[in-house]
C-alpha positions in Angstrom: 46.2 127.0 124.3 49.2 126.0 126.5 49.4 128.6 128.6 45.8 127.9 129.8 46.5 124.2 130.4 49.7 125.7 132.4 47.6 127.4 134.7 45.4 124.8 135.8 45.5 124.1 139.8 47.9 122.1 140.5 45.7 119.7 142.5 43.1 118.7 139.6 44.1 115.7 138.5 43.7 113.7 141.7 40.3 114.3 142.3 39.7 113.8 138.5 41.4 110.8 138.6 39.1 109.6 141.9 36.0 110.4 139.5 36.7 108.2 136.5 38.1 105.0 138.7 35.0 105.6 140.4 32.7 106.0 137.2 35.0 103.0 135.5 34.0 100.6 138.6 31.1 100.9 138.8 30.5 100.7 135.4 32.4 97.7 135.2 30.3 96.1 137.8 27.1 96.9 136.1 28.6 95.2 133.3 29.3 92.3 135.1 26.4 92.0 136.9 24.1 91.8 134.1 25.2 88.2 133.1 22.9 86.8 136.0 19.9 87.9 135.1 20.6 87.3 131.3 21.8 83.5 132.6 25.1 83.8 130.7 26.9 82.0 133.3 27.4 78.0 133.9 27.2 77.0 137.6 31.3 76.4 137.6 31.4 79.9 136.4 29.9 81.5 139.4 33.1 81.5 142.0 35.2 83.6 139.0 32.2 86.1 138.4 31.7 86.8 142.1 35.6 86.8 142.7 35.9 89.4 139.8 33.1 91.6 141.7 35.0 91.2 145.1 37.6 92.9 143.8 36.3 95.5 141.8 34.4 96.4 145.1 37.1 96.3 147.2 39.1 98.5 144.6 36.0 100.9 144.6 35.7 101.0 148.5 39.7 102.1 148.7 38.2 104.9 146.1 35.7 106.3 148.4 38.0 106.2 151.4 40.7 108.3 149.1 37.5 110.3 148.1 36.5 110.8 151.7 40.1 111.3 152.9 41.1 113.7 151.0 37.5 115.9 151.7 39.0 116.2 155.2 42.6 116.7 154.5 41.3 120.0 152.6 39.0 120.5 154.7 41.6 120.9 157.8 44.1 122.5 155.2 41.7 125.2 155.0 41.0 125.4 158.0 44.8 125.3 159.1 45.6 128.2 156.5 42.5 130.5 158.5 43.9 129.9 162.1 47.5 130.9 160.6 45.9 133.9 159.0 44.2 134.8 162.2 47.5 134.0 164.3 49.4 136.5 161.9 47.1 139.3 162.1 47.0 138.6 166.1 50.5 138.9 166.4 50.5 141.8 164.2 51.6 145.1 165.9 49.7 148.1 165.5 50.5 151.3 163.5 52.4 153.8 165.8 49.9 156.8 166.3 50.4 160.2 164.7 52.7 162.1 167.2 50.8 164.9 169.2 51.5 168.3 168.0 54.0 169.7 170.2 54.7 173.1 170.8 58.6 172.2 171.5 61.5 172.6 168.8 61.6 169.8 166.1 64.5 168.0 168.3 62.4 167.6 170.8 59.3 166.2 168.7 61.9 164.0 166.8 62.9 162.8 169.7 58.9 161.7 171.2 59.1 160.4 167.8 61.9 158.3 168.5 60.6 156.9 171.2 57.2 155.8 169.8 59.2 154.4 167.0 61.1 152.3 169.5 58.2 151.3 171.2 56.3 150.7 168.2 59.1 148.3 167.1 57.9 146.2 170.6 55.8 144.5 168.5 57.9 141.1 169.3 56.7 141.8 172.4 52.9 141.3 171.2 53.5 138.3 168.9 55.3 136.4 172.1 52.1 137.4 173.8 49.9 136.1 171.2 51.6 133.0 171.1 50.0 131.0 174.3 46.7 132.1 172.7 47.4 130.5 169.4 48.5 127.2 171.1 45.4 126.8 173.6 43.5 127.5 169.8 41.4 124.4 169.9 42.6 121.4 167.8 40.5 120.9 164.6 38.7 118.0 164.2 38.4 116.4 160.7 34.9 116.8 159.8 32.3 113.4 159.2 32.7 112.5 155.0 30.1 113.9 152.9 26.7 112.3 153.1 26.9 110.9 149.3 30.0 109.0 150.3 29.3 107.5 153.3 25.9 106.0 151.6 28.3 104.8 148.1 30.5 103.4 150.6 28.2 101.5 152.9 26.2 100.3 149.5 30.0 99.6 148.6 31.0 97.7 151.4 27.4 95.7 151.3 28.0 94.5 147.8 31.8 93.8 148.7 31.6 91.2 151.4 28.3 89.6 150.1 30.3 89.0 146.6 33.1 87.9 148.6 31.0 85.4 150.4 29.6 84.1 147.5 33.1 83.5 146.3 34.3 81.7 149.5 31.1 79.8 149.6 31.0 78.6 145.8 35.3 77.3 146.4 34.2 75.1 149.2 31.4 73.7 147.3 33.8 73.1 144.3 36.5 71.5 146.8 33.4 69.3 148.0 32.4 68.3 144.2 29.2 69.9 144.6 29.9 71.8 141.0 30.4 70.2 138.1 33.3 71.4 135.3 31.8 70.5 132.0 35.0 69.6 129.5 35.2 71.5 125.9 36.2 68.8 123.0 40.0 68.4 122.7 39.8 70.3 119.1 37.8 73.1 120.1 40.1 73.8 123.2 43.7 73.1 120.6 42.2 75.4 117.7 40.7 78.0 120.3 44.3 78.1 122.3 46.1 78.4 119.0 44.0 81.5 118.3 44.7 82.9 121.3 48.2 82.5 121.4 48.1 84.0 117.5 49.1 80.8 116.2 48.0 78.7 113.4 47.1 75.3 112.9 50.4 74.4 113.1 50.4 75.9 117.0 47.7 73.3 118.0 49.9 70.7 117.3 51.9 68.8 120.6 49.3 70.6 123.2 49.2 67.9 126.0 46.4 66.1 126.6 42.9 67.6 128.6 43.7 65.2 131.4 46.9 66.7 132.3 47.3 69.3 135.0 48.8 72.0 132.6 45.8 71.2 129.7 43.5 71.8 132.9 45.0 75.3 133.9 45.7 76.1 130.0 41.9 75.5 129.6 40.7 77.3 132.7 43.3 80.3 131.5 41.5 80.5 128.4 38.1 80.6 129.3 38.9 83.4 132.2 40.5 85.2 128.8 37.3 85.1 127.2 35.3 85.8 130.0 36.5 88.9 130.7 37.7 90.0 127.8 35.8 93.2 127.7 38.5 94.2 130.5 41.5 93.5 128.6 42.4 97.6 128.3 40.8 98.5 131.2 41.9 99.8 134.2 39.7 97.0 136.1 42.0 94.5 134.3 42.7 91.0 135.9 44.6 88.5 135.1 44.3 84.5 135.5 46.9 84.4 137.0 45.2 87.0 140.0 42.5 84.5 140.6 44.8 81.2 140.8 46.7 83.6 143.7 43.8 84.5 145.6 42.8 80.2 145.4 46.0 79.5 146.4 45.5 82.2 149.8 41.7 81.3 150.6 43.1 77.5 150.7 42.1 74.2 150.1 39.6 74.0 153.7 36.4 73.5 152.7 35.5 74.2 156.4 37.4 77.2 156.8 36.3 78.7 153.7 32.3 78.4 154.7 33.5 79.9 158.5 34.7 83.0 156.3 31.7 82.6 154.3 29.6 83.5 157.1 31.6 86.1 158.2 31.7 87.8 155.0 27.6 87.0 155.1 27.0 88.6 158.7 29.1 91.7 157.4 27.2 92.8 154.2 24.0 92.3 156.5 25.3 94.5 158.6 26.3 96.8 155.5 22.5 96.9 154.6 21.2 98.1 157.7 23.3 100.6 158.1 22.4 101.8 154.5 18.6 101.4 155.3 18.8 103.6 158.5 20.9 105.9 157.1 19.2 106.6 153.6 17.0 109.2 152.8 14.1 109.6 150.5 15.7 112.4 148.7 19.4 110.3 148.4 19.1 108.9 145.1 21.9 107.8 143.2 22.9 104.8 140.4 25.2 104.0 142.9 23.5 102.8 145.5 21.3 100.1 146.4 17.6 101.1 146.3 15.5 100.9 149.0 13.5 98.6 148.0 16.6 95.7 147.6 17.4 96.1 151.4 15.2 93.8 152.9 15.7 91.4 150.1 19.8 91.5 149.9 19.6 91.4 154.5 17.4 88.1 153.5 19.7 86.6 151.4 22.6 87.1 153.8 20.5 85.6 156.0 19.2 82.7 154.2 22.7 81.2 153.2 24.1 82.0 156.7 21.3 79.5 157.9 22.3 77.1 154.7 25.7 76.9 155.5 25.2 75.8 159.1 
């Protein structure tokens, strides 16, 4: 009862806690990701679906690094508490031998004693000796992550910068008027906002017009709502309010944002061949990108680095 949840360690709930953001995101990704190949999506709904996915994967490669980081701080925490055990059991001094049998009085015995028992308290003497030896002890290296996580991290990473290079690439397009925002009748978009705001008919009422700037971010707010509404109580929650920020960092350059395009584009290529020469044939995980999607995803980078040029 409680006093077995009392004497749980003390340092369980962070790697638990690294487990189930990492199980949540990638879940959440899955989920996500499925919309493409079911064609759920609109053409205009492409930048907010790949700028959802850049930052679950960004949040999930933070994961991985914690993951990986905290491996090695134990890792040296261990190995620190050996080298102190060893340094303590160096500078330990040894047990006084037995006195000799003596065939003098007992004050004369006491008194060898004495002596031994004074020299036997020398034993600062041996730790100060000890002490050069401890500090020309080697330092200790953090060792490389664990195998698993450097392969979730790189397949991480690939999926990260390819996402976000989608997104960069789809704003400029949109800035260009290459993508075309379809426009919901005026009633549907009044009733459906005075749903969502848990009004009633009456709440429709006075909404401004479609053609108005705050009818145009009311409308985009709602549809991003409804969108992701399968996030709402999750901890992979976002808000519109997240994506209108990250539009208003990226810019309003259509040129800069395809130059970071092709960044992003040459980095998740990169990504992929790492993964493909480090991957195994026993590795196998749902977390990371099969073997047989490398070539394809390192031509995709490819093709729409040459597009954009």
């Amino acid at each position: 009862g409680d006093g077995g949840a009392e004497a749980l360690p003390a340092k369980r709930p962070q790697p638990y806690r690294l487990w189930m953001s990492l199980l949540v995101g990638n879940v959440s990704c899955m989920f996500l990701e499925q919309a493409f190949p079911l064609e759920l999506l609109l053409p205009y709904e492409f930048c907010t679906m790949y700028w959802y996915l850049d930052r679950i994967y960004a949040f999930l490669s933070a994961m991985l690094r914690e993951a990986a980081t905290t491996n090695c701080e134990n890792h040296l925490r261990e190995r620190a508490d050996e080298n102190a055990t060893a340094d303590d059991n160096a500078a330990a001094p040894a047990p006084a031998p037995a006195p000799a049998p003596s065939k003098g009085t007992g004050k004369k015995g006491k008194g060898k004693g004495g002596k031994k028992g004074k020299g036997g308290g020398g034993g600062g003497k041996v730790r100060a000796d000890s002490a050069p030896a401890a500090a020309e002890r080697p330092a200790v290296t953090p060792p490389d992550p664990p195998a698993h996580l450097r392969l979730e991290l790189l397949s991480v990473e690939a999926k990260h910068f390819l996402c976000r290079g989608y997104f960069r690439l789809l704003r400029a397009l949109d800035l260009r008027g290459n993508i075309r925002h379809p426009r919901p009748p005026a009633s549907f978009f009044a009733q459906s906002l005075a749903t969502d705001d848990g009004g009633g008919a009456d709440g429709a009422a006075g909404l401004p017009t479609l053609g108005d700037e705050e009818a145009r971010l009311a409308r985009e707010g709602l549809l991003f709502r409804h969108r992701f509404a399968a996030f709402t109580n999750s901890e992979m929650a976002l808000g519109y309010e997240n994506f209108a920020n990250d539009l208003d960092k990226v810019g309003d350059d259509a040129e800069l944002l395809l130059r970071g395009a092709l960044e992003c584009f040459a980095l998740a290529a990169q990504y992929v061949g790492q993964l493909k020469e480090t991957i195994g044939p026993g590795d196998a995980s749902p977390w990371l990108i099969p073997a047989n999607e490398h070539d394809r995803l390192a031509k995709v980078c490819q093709t729409n680095s040459v597009v954009i040029r």
